[in-house]
N, C-alpha and C positions, 0 to 999 in steps of 0.2 A: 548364546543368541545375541544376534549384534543390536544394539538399544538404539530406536530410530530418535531420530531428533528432527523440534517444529523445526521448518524455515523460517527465515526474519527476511524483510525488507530490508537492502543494504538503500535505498534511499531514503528513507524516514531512517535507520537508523543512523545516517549521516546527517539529517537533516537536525535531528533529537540531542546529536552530539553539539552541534552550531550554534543550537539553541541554550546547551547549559550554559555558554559563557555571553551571547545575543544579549538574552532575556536579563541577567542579573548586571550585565551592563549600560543598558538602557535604565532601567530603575536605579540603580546609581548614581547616572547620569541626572534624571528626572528631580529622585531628592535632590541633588547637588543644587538644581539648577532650582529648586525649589526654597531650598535654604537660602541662595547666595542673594533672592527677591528677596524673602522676608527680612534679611539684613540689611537690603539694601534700602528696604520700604521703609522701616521702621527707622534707618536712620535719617531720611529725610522727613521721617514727621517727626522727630525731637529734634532738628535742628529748630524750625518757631519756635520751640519752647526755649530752647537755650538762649535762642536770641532775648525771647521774653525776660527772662533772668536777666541778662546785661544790661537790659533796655531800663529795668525797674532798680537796680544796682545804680545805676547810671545820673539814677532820678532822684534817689532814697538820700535825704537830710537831716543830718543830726537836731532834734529841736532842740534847745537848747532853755527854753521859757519855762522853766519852775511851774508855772501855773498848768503846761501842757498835759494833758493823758495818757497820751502816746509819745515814747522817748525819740520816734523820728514821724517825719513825712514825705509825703512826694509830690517833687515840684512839677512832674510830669505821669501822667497814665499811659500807658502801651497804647498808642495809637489804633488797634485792631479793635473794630467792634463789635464783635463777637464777646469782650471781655464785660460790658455793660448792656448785654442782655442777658435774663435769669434763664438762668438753667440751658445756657448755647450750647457747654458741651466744650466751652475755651472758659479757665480759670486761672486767678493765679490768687496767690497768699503770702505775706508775710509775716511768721510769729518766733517764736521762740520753742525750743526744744527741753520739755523738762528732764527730768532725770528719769523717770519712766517710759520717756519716748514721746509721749501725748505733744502735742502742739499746736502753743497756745495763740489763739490770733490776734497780732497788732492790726496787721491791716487783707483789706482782700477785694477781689472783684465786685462789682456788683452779680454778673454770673452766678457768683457762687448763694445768692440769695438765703443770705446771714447762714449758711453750713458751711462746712470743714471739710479738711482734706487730712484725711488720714495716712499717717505713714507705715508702710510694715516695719516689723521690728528691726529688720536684718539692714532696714535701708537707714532707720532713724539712726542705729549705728553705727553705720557708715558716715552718715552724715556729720554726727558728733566728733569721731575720731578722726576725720580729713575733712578738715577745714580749708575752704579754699576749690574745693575738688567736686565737679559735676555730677552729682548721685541719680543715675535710670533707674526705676520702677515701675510699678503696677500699683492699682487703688483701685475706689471704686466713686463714684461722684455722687453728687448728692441727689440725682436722679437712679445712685442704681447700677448708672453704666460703666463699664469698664475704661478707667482712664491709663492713659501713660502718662508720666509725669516726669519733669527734671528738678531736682533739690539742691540747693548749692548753698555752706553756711558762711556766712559772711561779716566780717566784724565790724563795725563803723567807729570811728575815733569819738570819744565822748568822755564822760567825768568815768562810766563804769566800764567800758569797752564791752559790754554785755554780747555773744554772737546772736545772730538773727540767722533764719530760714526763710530764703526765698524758692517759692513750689511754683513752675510750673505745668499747668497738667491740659491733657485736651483729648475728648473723646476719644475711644483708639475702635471704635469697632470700624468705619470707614477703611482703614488701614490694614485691619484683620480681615476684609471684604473682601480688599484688592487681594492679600496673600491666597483668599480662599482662591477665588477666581483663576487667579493667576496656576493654580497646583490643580483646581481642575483640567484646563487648558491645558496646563504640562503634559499632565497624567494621561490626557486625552490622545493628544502628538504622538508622546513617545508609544502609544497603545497602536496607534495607527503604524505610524514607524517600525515597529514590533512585527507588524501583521506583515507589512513591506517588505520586510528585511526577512521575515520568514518563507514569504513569495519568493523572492529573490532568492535566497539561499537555496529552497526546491525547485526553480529553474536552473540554479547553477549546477545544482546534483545533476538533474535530469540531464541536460546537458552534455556535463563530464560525463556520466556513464552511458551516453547515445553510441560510443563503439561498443560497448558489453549489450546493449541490447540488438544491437547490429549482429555481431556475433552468434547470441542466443536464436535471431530469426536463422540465420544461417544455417546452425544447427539443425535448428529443424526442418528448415529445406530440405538438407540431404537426407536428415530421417527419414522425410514426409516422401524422397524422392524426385523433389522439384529442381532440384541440385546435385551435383556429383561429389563437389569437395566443398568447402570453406572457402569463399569467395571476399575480396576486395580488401583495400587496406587500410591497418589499422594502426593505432598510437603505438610508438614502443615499446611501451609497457605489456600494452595486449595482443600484438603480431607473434609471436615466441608461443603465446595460445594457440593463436586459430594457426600455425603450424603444429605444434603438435597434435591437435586435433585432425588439420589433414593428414599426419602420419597416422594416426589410429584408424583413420575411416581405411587408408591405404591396404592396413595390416589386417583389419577386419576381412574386405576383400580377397585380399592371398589366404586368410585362411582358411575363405567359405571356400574359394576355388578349390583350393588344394583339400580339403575334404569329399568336394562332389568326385574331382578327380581320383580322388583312394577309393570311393564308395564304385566308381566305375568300373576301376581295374579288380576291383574283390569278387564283384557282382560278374565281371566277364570271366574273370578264370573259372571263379563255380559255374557258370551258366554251359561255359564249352562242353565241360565234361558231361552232363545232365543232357545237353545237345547231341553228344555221340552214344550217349547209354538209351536214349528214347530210339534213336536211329537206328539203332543195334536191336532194338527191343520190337519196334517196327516189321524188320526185315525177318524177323524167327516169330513164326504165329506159331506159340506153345503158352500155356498156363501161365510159365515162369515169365515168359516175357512181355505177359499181358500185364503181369501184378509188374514188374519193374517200369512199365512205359508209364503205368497209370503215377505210380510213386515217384517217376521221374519228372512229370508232368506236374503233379503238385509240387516237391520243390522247388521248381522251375518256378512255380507262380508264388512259391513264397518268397525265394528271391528277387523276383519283380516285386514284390509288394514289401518288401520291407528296405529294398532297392530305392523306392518311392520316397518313402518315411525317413530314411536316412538323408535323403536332398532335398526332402521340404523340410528335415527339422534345418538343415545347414543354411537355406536359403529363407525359412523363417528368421533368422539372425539377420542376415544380411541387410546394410542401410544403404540406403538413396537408392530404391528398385518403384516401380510402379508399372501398373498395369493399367490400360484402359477398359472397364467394364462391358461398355455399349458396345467397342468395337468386338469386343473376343465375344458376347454372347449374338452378336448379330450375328459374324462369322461362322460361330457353332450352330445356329439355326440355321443356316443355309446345311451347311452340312449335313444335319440329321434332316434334313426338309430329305435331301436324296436320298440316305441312306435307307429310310422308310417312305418310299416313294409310294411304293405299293399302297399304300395306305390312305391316301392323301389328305395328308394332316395339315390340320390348322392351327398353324406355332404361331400365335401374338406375345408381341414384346412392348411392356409398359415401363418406359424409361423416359422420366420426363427432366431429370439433369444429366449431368454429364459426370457421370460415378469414375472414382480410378482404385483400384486395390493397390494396395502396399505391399507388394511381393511379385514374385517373379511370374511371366505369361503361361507359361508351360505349367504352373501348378494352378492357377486360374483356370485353363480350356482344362486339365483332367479332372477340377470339380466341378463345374459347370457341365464338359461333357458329359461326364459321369452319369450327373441329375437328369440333362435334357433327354440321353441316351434310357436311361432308367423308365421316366414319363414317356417317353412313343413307345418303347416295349410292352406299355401295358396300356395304355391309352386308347380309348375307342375311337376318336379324330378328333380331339380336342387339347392344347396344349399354353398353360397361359403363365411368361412369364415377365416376374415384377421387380422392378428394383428401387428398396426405401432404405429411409435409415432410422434404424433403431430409437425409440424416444426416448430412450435411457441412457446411452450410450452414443454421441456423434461422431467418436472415432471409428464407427465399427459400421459396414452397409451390409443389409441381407438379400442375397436373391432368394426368390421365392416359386418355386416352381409348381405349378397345378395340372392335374390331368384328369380327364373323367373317364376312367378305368374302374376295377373292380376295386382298390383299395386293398386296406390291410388294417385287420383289427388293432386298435390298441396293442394289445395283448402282447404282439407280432413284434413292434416297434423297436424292442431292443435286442431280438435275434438276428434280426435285419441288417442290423448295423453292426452284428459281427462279422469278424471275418472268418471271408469263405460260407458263408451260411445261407442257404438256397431257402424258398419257402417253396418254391413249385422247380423239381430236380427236371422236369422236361422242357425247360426254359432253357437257352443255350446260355453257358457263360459259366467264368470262375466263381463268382457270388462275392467277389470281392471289391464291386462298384462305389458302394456305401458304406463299405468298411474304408475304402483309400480316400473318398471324398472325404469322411470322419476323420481320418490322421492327419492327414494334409490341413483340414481347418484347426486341426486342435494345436498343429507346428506353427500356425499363425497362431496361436492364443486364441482364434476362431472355435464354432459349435456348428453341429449338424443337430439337429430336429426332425422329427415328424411330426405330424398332423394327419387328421381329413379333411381333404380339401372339399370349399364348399359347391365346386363342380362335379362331386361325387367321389372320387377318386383319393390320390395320396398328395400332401401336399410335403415339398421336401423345405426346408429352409435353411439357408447357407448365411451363417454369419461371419464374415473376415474384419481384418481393418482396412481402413479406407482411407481416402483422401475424395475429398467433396466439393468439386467446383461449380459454379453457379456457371446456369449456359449461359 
């Protein structure tokens, strides 16, 4: 058994494929450009600080007074005043680095409102071991808040050459504000960018594959019958299709013909002979030639009938065929209107679009005939027929035929629809009406039904495929 398999979208799956390298390329993009700010941010808010260092380097005087506290001073303060307000959030400090790291203050801001500035371990050693050399860190100030800081150890000439630490340090969350900000903003872009780029990309699919969907309507033109072959052209990649596809539909063609044509010539040579043996049977009234006319006569009609069955299964296959509904059941009312004149019936016809079947005319008017043919034969003078489309199904249209006759029990409904199968033997006919309508709809994938219709009588109902145009 052959294992079906779902379909997939080839445009989302092309669009999913865009995306795996789109998406991880923009966020790439994003952090980068994310990173390359906070580096960039973060180096222009240590640059003050380092200034501040040189500035205080610059200043710083060996004392030289025996009687002094403090083994230096300075002849100048950092100009910024931010540094002589407490707690601004701008500090700086000068002390000495013990051997545990601690650091002890000679001198300091007012800012720093008599607290300290702690150094991490990793930077105190840093500091110790590169002397000379501008040490970045992290702290925390004496409010708490998160500082960044620049340390730089510095030796001044004197009796002890003792080195000294000078700390820069200055709020850093302003600075951490901007990076936030800034990587919301990114993250925000590249998300927009993202959605664009994924817009774009599913225009561009849709786009590129507008000849395969071009093609695809095509297709079904000729199915549907609104089209003979595959029509207009297409990229080079996809012309080499819709040709072979015209050759299929081609070949399809020759081989429903050439089958109706076999089924012709088979059904004519059995019929000749059958032709001369009734003739024969005819012209000698004896016994023997009553039982061969009669048995000639039924094969006769089984070869008409299974004559039938053979060119509607051929022409069920068959693509780009259609028929007109309204025109072939108008035309058939007219017909059966004279043929049962005597009678004078009343054939209403409730067709309020414009219906087309999907197969060939000639197997339309003998199921249609058939029905309407069937309904005046048994009909008191009423005859009502309707044409919808199934609510289950919109490929498929039913006629629906009514008559207010005598009916047929349930019961009846599937002898009926054999063949050959009379219910009332003084009715003229082969009994093979609703048996061929039945084959013929079934060659379409189509269904015959019965009912009782609600005008008293039989109601028949013909389900084929269709084609539905709005009038």
């Amino acid at each position: 058994m052959k294992q079906q398999t779902e379909g997939y979208s080839l445009v989302w799956g092309l669009v999913r494929r865009a995306a795996y390298w789109a998406v991880p390329a923009l966020l790439i993009t994003a952090l980068s450009l994310i990173w390359f700010y906070r580096a960039s941010t973060y180096r222009i808010f240590d640059d003050p600080l380092v200034n501040t260092i040189q500035a205080l380097i610059a200043s710083v005087e060996t004392n030289n007074n025996d009687g002094a506290d403090k083994p230096i001073r300075l002849t100048r303060e950092p100009i910024d005043d931010r540094y002589q307000l407490a707690l601004s959030g701008r500090y700086w400090l000068i002390g000495e680095i013990a051997d545990n790291g601690e650091v002890g203050t000679i001198m300091e801001s007012r800012s720093l409102y008599g607290a300290t500035i702690r150094l991490p371990a990793q930077a105190a050693n840093q500091i110790k071991n590169n002397p000379g050399d501008v040490v970045r860190s992290t702290s925390r100030g004496p409010d708490n808040e998160p500082l960044r800081l620049a340390a730089q150890s510095v030796i001044f000439p004197g009796e002890t050459e003792t080195p000294v630490v000078i700390i820069a340090a200055a709020d850093s969350r302003p600075a951490a504000k901007a990076v936030q900000n800034f990587s919301v903003i990114a993250l925000g872009l590249m998300s927009i960018l993202a959605l664009g780029q994924a817009l774009a990309i599913f225009m561009q699919v849709r786009i590129g594959l507008r000849p395969v969907f071009k093609l695809r309507r095509q297709v079904a033109d000729v199915r549907e019958g609104r089209s003979k072959e595959v029509e207009g052209v297409y990229p080079t990649e996809i012309q080499p299709l819709a040709d072979e596809l015209n050759t299929l539909i081609n070949h399809n063609k020759e081989v429903v013909d050439y089958a109706q044509t076999h089924v012709g010539n088979l059904a004519h040579a059995l019929k000749t002979p059958l032709a001369v043996l009734r003739n024969e049977a005819d012209a000698k009234k004896s016994k023997l030639s009553g039982i061969v006319g009669r048995q000639s006569e039924i094969m006769s009609n089984q070869v008409d009938h299974h004559l039938r069955r053979a060119r509607a299964a051929a022409r069920g296959q068959s693509i780009g065929v259609k028929t007109s509904i309204n025109e072939t059941l108008t035309s058939l009312s007219r017909t059966v209107e004279r043929i049962y004149r005597e009678k004078d019936l009343d054939i209403q016809l409730n067709m309020d679009d414009d219906f087309e079947f999907r197969g060939e005319k000639r197997d339309l008017e003998e199921m249609a005939g058939n029905l309407l043919d069937n309904a005046c034969k048994w009909t008191k003078a009423k005859v009502y027929v309707s044409v919808d489309i199934p609510e289950d199904d919109e490929a498929f249209v039913r006629i629906i035929v009514d008559d207010d006759g005598p009916g047929i029990h349930p019961d009846k409904y599937a002898d009926v629809i054999k063949r050959g199968e009379r219910l009332d033997e003084a009715t003229p006919g082969s009994g093979f009406g609703l048996s061929i309508v039945n084959d013929l709809a079934r060659a379409y994938k189509g269904s015959l039904s019965l009912d009782t219709s609600p005008m008293g009588g039989l109601r028949t109902i013909l389900t084929i495929p269709s084609i539905v145009e709005a009038s």
